[in-house]
DOTIGU-383546 format. One record per residue: residue in one letter; y, x, z of N, C-alpha, C in turn. Coordinates in steps of 0.1 Angstrom, whole numbers, padded with zeros to 4 digits, always signed. Example, Ala and Ser with C-alpha at 12.3 -4.5 7.8 and 13.67 -1.06 7.14 Angstrom:
// DOTIGU-383546
a-0057+0132+0078-0045+0123+0078-0033+0132+0078
s-0022+0128+0071-0011+0137+0071+0000+0129+0079
END
This chain:
// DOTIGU-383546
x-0012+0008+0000+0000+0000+0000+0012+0009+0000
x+0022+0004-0006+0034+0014-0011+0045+0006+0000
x+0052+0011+0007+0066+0004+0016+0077+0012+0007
x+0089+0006+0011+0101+0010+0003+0104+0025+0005
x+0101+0024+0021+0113+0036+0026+0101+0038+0041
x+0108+0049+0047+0102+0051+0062+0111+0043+0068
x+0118+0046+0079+0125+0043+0089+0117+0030+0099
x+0108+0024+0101+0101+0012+0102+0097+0003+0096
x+0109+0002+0086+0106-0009+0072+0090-0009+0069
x+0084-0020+0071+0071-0022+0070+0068-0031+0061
x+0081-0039+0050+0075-0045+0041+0069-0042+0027
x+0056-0045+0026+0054-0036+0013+0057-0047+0000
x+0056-0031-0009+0058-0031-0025+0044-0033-0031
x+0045-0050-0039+0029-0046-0048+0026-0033-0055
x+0019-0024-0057+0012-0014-0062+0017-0019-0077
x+0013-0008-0086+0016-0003-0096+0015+0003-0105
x+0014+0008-0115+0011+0019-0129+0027+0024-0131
x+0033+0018-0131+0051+0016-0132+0065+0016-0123
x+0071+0017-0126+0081+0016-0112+0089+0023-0103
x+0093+0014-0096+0103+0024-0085+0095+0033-0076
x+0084+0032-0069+0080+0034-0061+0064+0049-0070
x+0066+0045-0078+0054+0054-0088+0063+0065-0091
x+0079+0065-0092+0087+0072-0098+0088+0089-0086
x+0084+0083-0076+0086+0094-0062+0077+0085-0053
x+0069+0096-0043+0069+0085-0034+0066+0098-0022
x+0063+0096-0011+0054+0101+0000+0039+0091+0002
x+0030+0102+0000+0017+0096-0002+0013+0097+0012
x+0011+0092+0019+0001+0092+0033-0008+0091+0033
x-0022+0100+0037-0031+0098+0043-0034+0095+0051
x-0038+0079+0055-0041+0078+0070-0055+0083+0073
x-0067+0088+0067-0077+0094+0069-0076+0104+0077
x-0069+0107+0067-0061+0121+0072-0056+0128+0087
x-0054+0116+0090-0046+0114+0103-0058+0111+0114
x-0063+0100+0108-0074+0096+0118-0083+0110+0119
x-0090+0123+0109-0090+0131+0108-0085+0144+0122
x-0075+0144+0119-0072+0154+0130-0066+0148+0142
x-0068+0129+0146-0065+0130+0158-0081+0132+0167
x-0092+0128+0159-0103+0128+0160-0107+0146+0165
x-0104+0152+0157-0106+0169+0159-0095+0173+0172
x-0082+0166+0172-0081+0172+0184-0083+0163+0198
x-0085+0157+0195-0093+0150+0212-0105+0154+0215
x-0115+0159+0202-0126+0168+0203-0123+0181+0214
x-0112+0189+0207-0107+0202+0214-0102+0198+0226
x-0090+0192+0232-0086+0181+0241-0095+0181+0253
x-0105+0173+0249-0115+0167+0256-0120+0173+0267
x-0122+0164+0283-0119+0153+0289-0105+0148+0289
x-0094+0158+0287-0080+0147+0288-0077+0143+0273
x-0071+0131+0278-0071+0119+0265-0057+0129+0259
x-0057+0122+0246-0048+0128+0236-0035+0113+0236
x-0022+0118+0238-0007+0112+0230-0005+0119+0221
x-0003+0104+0210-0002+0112+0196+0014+0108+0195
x+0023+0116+0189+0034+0116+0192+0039+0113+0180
x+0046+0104+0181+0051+0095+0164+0067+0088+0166
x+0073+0099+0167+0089+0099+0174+0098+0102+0154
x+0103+0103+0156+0110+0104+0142+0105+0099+0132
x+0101+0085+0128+0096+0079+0120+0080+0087+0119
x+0076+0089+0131+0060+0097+0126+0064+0111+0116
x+0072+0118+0121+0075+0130+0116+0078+0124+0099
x+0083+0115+0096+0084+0112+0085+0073+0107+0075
x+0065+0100+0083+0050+0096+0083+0051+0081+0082
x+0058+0073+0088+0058+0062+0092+0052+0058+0102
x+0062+0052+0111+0057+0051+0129+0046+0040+0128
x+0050+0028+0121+0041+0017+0126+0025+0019+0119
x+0026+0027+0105+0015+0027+0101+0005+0039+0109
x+0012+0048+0114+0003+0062+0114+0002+0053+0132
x+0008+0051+0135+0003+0045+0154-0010+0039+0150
x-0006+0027+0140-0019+0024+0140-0032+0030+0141
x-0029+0040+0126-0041+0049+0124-0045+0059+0133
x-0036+0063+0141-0040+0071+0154-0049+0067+0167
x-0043+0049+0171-0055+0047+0179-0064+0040+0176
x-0066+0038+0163-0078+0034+0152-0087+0044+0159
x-0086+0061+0155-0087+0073+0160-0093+0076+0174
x-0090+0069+0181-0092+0074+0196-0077+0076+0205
x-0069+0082+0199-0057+0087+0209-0053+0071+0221
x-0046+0080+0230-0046+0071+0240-0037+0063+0244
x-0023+0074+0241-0010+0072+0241-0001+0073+0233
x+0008+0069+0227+0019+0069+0221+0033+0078+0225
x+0039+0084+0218+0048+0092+0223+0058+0089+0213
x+0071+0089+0221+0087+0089+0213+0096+0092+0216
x+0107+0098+0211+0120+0103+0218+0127+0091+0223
x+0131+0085+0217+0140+0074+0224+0133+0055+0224
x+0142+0051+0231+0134+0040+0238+0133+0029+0228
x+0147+0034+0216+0147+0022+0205+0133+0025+0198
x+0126+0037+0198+0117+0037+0187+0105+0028+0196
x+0102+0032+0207+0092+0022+0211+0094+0010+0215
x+0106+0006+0210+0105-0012+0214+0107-0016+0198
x+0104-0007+0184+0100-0009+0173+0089-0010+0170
x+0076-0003+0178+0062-0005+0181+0059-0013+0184
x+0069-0020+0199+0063-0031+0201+0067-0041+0193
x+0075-0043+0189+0079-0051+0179+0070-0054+0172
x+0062-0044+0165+0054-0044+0156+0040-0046+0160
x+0039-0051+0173+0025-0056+0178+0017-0047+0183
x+0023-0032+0183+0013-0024+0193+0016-0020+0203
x+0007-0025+0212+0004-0025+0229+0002-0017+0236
x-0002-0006+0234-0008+0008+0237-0003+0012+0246
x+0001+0021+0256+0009+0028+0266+0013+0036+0256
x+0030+0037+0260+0040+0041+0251+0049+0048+0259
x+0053+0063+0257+0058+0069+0267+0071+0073+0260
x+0086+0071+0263+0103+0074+0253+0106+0082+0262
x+0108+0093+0261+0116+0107+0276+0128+0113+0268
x+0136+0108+0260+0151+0111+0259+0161+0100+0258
x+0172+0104+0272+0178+0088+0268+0193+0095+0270
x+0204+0086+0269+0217+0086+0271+0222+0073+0285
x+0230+0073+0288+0235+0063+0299+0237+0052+0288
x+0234+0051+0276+0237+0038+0270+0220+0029+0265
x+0208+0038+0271+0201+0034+0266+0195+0022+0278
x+0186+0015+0268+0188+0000+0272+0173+0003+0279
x+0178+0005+0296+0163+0006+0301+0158-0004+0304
x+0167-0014+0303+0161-0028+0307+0152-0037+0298
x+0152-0031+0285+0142-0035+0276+0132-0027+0277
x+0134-0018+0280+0117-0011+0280+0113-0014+0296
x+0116-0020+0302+0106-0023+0315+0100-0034+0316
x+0111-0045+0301+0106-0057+0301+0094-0052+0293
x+0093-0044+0283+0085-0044+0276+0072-0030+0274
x+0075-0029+0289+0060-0019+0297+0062-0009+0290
x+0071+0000+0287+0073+0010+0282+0074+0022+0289
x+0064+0028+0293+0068+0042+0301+0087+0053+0301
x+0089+0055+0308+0103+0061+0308+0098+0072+0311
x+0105+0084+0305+0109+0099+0310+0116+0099+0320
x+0120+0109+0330+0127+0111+0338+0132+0118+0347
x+0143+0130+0340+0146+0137+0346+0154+0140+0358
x+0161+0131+0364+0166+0129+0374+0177+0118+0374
x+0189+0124+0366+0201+0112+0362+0194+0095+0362
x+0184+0099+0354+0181+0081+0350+0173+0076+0360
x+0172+0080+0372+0160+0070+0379+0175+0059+0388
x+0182+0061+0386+0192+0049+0394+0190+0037+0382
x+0195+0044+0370+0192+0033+0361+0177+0025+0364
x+0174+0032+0359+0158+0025+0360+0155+0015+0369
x+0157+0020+0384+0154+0012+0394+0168-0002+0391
x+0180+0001+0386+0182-0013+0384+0177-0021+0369
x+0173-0014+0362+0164-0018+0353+0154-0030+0356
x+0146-0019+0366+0134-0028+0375+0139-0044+0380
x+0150-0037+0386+0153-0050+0396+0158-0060+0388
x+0165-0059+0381+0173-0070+0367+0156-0076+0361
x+0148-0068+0361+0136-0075+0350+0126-0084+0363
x+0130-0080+0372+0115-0082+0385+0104-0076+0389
x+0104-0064+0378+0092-0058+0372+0090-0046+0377
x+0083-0040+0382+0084-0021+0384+0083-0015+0370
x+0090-0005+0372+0091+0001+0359+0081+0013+0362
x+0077+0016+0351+0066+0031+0351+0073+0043+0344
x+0069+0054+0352+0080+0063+0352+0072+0076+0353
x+0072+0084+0342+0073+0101+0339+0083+0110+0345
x+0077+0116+0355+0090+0121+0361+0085+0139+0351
x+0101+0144+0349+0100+0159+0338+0105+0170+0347
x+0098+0177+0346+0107+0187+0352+0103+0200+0339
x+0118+0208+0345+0122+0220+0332+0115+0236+0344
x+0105+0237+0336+0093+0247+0338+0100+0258+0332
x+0108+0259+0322+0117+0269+0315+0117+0268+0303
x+0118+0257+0294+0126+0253+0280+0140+0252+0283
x+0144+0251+0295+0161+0251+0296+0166+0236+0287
x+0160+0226+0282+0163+0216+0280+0167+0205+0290
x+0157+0195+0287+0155+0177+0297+0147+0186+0307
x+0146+0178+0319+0138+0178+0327+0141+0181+0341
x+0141+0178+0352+0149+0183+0369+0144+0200+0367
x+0154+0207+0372+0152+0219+0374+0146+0220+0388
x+0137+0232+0392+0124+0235+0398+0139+0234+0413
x+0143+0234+0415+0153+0238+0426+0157+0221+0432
x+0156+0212+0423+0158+0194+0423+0147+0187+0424
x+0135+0193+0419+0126+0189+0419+0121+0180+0432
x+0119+0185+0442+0119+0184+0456+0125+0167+0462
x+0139+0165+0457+0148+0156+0456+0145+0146+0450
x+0142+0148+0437+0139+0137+0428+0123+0128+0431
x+0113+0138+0434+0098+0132+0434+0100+0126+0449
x+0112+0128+0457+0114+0123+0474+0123+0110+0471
x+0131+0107+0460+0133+0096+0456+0128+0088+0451
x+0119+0090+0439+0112+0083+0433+0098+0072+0444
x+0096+0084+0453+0086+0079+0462+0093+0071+0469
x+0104+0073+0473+0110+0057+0480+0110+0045+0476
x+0114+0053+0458+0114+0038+0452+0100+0032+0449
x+0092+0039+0447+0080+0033+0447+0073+0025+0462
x+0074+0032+0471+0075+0025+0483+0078+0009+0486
x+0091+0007+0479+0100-0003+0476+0095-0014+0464
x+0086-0007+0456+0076-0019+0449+0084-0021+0434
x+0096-0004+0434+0109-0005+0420+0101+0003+0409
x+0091+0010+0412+0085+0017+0401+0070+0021+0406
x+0065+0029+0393+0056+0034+0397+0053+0047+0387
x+0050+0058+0397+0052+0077+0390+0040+0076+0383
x+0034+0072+0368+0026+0072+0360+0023+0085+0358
x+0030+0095+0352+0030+0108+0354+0039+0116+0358
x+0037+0131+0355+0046+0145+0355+0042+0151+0345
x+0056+0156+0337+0053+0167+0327+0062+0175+0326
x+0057+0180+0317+0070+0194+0312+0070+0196+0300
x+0076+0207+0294+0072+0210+0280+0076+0219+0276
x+0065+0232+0269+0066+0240+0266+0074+0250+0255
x+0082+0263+0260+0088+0268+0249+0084+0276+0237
x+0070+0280+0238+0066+0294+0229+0053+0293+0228
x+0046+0280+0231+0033+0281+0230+0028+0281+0208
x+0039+0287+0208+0033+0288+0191+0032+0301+0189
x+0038+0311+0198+0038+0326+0196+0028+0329+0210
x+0013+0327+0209+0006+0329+0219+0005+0343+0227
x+0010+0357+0220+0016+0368+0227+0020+0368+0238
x+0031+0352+0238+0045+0355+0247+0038+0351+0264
x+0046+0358+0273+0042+0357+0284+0047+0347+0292
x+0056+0337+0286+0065+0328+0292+0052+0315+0295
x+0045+0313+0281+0035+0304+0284+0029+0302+0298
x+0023+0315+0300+0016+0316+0316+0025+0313+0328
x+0041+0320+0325+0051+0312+0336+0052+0300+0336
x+0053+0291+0328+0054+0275+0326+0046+0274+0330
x+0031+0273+0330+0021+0271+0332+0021+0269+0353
x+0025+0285+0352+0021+0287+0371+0037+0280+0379
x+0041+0277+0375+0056+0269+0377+0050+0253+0376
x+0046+0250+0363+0043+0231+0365+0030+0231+0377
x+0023+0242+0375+0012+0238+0390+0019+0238+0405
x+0030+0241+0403+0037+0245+0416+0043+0231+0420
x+0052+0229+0410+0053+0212+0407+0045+0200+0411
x+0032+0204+0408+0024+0193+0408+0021+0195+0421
x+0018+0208+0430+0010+0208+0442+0029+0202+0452
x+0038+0201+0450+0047+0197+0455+0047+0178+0456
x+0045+0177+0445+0045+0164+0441+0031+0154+0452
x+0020+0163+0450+0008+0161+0460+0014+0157+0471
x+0020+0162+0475+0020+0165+0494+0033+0155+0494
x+0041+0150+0483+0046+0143+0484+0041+0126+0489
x+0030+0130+0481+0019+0116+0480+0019+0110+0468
x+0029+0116+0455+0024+0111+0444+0009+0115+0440
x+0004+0102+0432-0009+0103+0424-0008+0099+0411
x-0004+0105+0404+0001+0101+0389-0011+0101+0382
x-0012+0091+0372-0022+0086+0363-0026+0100+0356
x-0014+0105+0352-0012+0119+0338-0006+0128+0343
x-0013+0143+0340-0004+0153+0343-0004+0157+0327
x+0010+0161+0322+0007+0165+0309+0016+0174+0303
x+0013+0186+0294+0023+0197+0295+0021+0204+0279
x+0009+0205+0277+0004+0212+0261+0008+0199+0249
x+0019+0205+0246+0022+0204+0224+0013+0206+0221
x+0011+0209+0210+0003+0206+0196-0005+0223+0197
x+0005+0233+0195-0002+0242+0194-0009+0245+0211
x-0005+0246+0224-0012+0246+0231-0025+0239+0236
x-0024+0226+0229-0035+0218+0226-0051+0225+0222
x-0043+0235+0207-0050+0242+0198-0055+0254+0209
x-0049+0263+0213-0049+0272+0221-0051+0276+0235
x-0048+0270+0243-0047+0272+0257-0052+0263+0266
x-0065+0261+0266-0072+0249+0272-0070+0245+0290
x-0058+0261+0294-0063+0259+0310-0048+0248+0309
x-0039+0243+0299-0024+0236+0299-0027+0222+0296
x-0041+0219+0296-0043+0201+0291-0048+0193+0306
x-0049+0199+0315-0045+0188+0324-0052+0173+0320
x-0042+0163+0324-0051+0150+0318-0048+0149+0306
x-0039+0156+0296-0035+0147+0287-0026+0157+0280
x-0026+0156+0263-0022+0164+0257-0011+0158+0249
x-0005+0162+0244+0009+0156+0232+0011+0159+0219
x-0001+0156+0208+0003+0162+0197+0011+0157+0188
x+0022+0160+0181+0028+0159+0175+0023+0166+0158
x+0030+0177+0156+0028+0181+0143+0013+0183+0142
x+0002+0183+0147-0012+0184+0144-0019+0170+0138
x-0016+0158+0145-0021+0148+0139-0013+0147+0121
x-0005+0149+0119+0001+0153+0110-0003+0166+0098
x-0016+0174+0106-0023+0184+0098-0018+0193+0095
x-0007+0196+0101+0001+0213+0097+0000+0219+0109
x-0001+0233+0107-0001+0243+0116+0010+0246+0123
x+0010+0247+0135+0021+0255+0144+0023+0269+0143
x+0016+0274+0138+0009+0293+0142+0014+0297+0125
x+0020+0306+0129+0028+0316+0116+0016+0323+0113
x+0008+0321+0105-0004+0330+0097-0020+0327+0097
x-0013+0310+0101-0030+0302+0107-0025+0288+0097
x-0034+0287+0084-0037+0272+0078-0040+0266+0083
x-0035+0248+0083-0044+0236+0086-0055+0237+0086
x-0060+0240+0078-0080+0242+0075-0083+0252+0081
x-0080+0261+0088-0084+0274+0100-0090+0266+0110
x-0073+0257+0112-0075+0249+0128-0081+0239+0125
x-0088+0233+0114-0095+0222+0112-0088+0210+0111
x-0077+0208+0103-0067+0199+0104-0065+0195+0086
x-0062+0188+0082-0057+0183+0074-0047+0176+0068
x-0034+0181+0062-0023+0177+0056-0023+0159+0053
x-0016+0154+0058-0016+0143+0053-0006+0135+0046
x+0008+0143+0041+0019+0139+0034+0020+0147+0023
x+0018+0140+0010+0025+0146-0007+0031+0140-0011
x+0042+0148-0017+0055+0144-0022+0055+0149-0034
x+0052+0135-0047+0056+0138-0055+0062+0127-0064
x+0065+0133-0072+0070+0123-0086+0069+0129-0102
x+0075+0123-0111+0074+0128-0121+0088+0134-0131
x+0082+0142-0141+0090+0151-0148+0099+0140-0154
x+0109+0144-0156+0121+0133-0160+0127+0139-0176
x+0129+0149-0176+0133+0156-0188+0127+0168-0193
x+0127+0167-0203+0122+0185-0206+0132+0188-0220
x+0134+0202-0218+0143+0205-0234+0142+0222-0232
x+0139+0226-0247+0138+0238-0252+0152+0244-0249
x+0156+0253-0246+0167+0263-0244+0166+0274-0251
x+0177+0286-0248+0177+0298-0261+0180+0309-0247
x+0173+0319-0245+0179+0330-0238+0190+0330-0231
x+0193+0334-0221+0204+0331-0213+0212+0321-0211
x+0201+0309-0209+0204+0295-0206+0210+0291-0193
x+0219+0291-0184+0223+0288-0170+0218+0274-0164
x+0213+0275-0156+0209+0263-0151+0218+0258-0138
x+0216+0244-0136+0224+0242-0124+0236+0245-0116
x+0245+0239-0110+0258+0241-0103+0259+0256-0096
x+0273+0262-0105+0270+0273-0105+0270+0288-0111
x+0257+0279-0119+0251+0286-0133+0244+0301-0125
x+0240+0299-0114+0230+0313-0107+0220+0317-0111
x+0217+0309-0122+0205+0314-0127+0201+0312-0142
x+0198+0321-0149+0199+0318-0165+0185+0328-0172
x+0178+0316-0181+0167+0319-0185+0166+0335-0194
x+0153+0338-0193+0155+0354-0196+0150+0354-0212
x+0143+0347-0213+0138+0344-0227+0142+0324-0231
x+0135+0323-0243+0135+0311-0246+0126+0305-0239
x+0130+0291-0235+0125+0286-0222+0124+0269-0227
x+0114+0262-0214+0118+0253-0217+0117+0245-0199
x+0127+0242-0198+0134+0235-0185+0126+0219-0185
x+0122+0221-0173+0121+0203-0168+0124+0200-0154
x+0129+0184-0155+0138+0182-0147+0129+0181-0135
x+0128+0179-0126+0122+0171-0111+0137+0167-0108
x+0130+0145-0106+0141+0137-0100+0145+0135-0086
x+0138+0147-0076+0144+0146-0067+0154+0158-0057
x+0166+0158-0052+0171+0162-0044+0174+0163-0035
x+0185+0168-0026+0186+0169-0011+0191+0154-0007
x+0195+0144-0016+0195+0132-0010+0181+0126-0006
x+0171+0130-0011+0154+0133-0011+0150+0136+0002
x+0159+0147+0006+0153+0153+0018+0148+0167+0016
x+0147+0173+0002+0143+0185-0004+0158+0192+0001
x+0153+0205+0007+0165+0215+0011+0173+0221+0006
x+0187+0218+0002+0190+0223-0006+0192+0240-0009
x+0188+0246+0004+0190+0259+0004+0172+0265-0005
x+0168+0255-0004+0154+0259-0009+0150+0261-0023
x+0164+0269-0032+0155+0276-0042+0144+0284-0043
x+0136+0282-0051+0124+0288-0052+0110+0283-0049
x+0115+0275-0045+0106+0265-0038+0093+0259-0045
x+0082+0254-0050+0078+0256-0054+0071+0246-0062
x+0065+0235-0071+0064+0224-0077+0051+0226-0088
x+0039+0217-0085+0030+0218-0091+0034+0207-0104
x+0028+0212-0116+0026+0206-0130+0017+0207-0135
x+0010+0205-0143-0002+0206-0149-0011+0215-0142
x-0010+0219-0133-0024+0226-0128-0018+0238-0123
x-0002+0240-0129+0000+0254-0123+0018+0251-0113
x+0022+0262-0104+0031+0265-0097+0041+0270-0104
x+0052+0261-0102+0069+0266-0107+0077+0268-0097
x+0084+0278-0094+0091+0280-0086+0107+0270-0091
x+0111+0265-0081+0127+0255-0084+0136+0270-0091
x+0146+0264-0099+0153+0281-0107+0171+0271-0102
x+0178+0277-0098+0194+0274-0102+0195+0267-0087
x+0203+0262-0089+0207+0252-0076+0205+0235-0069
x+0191+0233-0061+0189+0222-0059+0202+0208-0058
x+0203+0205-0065+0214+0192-0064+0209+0179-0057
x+0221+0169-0056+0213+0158-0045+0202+0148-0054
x+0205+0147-0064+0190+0140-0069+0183+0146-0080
x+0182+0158-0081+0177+0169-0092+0176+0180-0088
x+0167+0186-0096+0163+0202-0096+0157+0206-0108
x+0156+0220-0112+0150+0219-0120+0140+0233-0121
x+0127+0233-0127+0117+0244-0127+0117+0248-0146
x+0116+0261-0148+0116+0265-0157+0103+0267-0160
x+0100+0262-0173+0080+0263-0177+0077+0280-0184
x+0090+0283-0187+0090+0301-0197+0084+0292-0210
x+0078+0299-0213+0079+0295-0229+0065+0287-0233
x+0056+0282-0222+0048+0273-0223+0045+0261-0236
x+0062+0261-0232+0065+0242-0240+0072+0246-0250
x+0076+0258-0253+0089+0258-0263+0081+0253-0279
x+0069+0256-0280+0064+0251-0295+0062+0237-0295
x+0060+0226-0282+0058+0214-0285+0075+0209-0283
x+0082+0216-0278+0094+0209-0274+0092+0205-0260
x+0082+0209-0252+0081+0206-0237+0077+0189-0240
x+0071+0185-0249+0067+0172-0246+0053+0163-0238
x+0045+0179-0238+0036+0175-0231+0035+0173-0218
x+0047+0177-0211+0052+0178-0199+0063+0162-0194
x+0068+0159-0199+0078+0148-0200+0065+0132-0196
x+0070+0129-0183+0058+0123-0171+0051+0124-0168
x+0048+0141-0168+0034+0142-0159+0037+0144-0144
x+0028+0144-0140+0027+0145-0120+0034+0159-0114
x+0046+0157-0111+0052+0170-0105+0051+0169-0090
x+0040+0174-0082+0040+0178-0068+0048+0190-0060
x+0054+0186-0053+0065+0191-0039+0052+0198-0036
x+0046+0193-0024+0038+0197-0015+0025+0187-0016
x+0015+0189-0010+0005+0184-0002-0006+0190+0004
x-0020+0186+0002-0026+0193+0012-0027+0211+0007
x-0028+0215-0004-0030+0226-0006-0043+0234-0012
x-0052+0220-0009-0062+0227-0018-0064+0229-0030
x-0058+0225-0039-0063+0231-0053-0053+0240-0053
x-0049+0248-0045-0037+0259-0048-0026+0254-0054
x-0025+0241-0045-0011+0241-0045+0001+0239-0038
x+0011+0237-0040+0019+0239-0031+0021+0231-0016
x+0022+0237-0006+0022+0231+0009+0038+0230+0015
x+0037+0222+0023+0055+0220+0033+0055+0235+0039
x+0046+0245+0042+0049+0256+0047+0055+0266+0036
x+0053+0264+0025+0056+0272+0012+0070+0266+0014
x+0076+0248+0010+0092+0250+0011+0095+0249+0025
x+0094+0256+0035+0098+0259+0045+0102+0278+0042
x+0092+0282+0039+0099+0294+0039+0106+0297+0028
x+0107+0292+0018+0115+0291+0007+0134+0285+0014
x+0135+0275+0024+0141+0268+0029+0145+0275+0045
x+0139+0289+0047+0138+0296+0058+0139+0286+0069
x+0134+0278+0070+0131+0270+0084+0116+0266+0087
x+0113+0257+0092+0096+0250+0093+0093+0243+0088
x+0078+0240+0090+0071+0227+0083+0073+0217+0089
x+0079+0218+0103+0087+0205+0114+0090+0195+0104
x+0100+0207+0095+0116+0197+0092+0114+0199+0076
x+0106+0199+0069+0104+0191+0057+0097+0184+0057
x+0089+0180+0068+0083+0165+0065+0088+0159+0071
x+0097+0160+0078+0105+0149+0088+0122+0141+0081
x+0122+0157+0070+0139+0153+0064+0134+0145+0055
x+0123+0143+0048+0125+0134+0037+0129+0121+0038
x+0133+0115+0032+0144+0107+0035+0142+0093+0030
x+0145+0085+0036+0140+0070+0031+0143+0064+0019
x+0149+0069+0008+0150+0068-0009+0137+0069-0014
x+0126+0080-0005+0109+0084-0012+0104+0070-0002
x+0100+0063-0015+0088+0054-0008+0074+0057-0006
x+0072+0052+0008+0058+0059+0015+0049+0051+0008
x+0037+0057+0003+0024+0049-0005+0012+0059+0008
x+0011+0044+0017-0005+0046+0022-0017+0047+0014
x-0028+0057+0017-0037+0053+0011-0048+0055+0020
x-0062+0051+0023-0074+0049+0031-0065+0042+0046
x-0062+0030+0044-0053+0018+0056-0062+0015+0063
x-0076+0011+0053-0089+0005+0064-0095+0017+0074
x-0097+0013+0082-0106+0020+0091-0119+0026+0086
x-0126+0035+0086-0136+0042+0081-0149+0032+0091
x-0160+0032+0084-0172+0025+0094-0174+0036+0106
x-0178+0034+0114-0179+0043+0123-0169+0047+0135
x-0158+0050+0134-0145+0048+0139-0145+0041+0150
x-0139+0043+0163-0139+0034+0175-0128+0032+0174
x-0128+0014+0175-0109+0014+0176-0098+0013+0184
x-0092+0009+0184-0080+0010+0188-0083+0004+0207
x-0068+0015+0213-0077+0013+0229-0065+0015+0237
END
């Protein structure tokens, strides 16, 4: 099933040979997904897996890939802010749902009406508790503390304060301390020695929190790559984010190392092609000009796409082989030079065929890690920036036989 756009929009587009949605799209695998949430609750395992589906599902689509996730097994749901999981709920899924970034404008009184776990680093538990009291309801509550990401979370020095409030209010019948987490800064550079400080810092936390008398459902602290890595940081419960997603965290380790699988390609088709003469300049600029007779084809998408625009060179499958982007990505164009492939047919053999961005990579072709480093940033943020102009086309929506579902 093809939807327009990410952002939640969940109504779909009939399918097609033709069209707007055939013209570009983001292809989702939810197998895919179901795939590596399955592989890592294997690794995981005894603590249950949150699969984290906060920015539109990394640009995945929140309501379809939740699904596919606790189709999967995963246990919990994870999001940055409170609007995205009262779009979940919206969308009929009931799951424990945990939001741990807010502002003093966020609406905690909707998420207590609607059983939504809160983060809580210290500022928000006054909210909360009138949250609670306005709804009648206790609210359930993540308390964070900052282990040393220097972000969210009570500093180890407050900590003390906050789990001695919270316990009052729980006392009081205003909440209840579901868990404690933290979250790690470097667990992707397994070298670093900070991991093991984080690590002996949140046990310090938690044996505080003991003696407090909290008994929290979840203790939980390992991302995606610690998940992969460091089995003594999974506690009850793990958080993956970019892994259910099938890309690697680890600078020099493939998805298929870690047993994971890609589940987003971006492509569309060739829009133009035309023979050129030696010293042809391409794109805004003109930084770049062909060395011989050439023949240029267009790719219709740009940085209004979500494609980087710093990411020349980047790389785009065609017929079976890899073109690097040549000139300057524009907001709805780019363009890849074929060299002299096409120049005897006029490049017409090329003019609508299948131009792939990225996807999984196995036929040697291009992956989000290839325009990441072309784009000098990560695989984070090209599958997250693509932008709701590419309409998402699900494919494998059914549940596989076998599959335990949703829980």
């Amino acid at each position: 099933m093809t939807y327009p756009a990410a952002g939640g929009d969940v109504r779909p587009v009939p399918d097609s040979t033709s069209g707007p949605a055939n013209e570009r799209s983001a292809v989702i695998d939810l197998d895919a997904i179901r795939h590596n949430v399955r592989h890592v609750a294997a690794v995981a395992s005894p603590a249950k897996v949150m699969a984290v589906v906060k920015a539109d599902a990394y640009g995945h689509g929140a309501v379809p890939v939740a699904r596919a996730v606790l189709e999967a097994g995963a246990r919990w749901l994870g999001v940055a802010h409170i609007s995205e999981a009262l779009a979940l709920r919206a969308a009929g899924i009931e799951a424990p749902l945990l939001a741990w970034l807010h502002t003093p404008e966020s609406n905690f009184s909707a998420a207590v009406a609607a059983g939504i776990d809160i983060g809580c680093s210290g500022w928000e538990l006054d909210k909360i508790v009138l949250a609670a009291r306005e709804q009648e309801r206790p609210a359930r509550v993540h308390l964070k503390v900052d282990t040393g990401l220097g972000r969210n979370g009570a500093t180890l020095e407050a900590w003390d304060s906050l789990v001695g409030e919270a316990m009052e209010y729980q006392d009081e019948g205003l909440l209840r301390v579901v868990g404690i987490f933290s979250h790690l800064a470097v667990a992707d550079e397994p070298h670093r020695p900070e991991t093991d400080e984080q690590l002996k810092a949140f046990r310090e936390v938690l044996a505080i929190a003991e003696d407090a008398g909290v008994d929290p459902e979840v203790r939980h602290l390992a991302n995606t790559p610690a998940t992969l890595s460091r089995p003594d940081t999974h506690f009850d419960m793990v958080r993956v984010g970019l892994g259910i997603y099938g890309l690697s965290p680890f600078e020099g380790q493939t998805p298929a190392e870690l047993g994971l699988r890609p589940a987003m390609t971006v492509r569309t088709k060739v829009s133009h092609c035309k023979d050129v003469p030696a010293g042809q300049g391409v794109s805004y600029g003109l930084n770049y000009h062909t060395v011989g007779a050439s023949t240029l084809a267009l790719i219709p998408m740009g940085y209004a796409d979500g494609v980087p625009r710093v990411a020349t060179g980047g790389p785009v499958r065609v017929e079976g082989r890899n073109y690097p982007v040549v000139g300057r990505i524009a907001m709805d164009q780019m363009v890849i030079d074929l060299g002299s492939r096409g120049v005897a047919s006029g490049g017409a053999s090329v003019l609508g065929a299948e131009a792939v961005l990225f996807g999984d990579g196995a036929d040697g072709g291009p992956t989000a890690d290839d325009w990441a480093r072309a784009a000098g940033t990560i695989n984070y943020e090209i599958v997250t920036r693509i932008s709701p102009r590419v309409p998402r086309h699900y494919i494998n929506e059914g549940q596989a036989e076998g599959q335990g579902g949703a829980r």
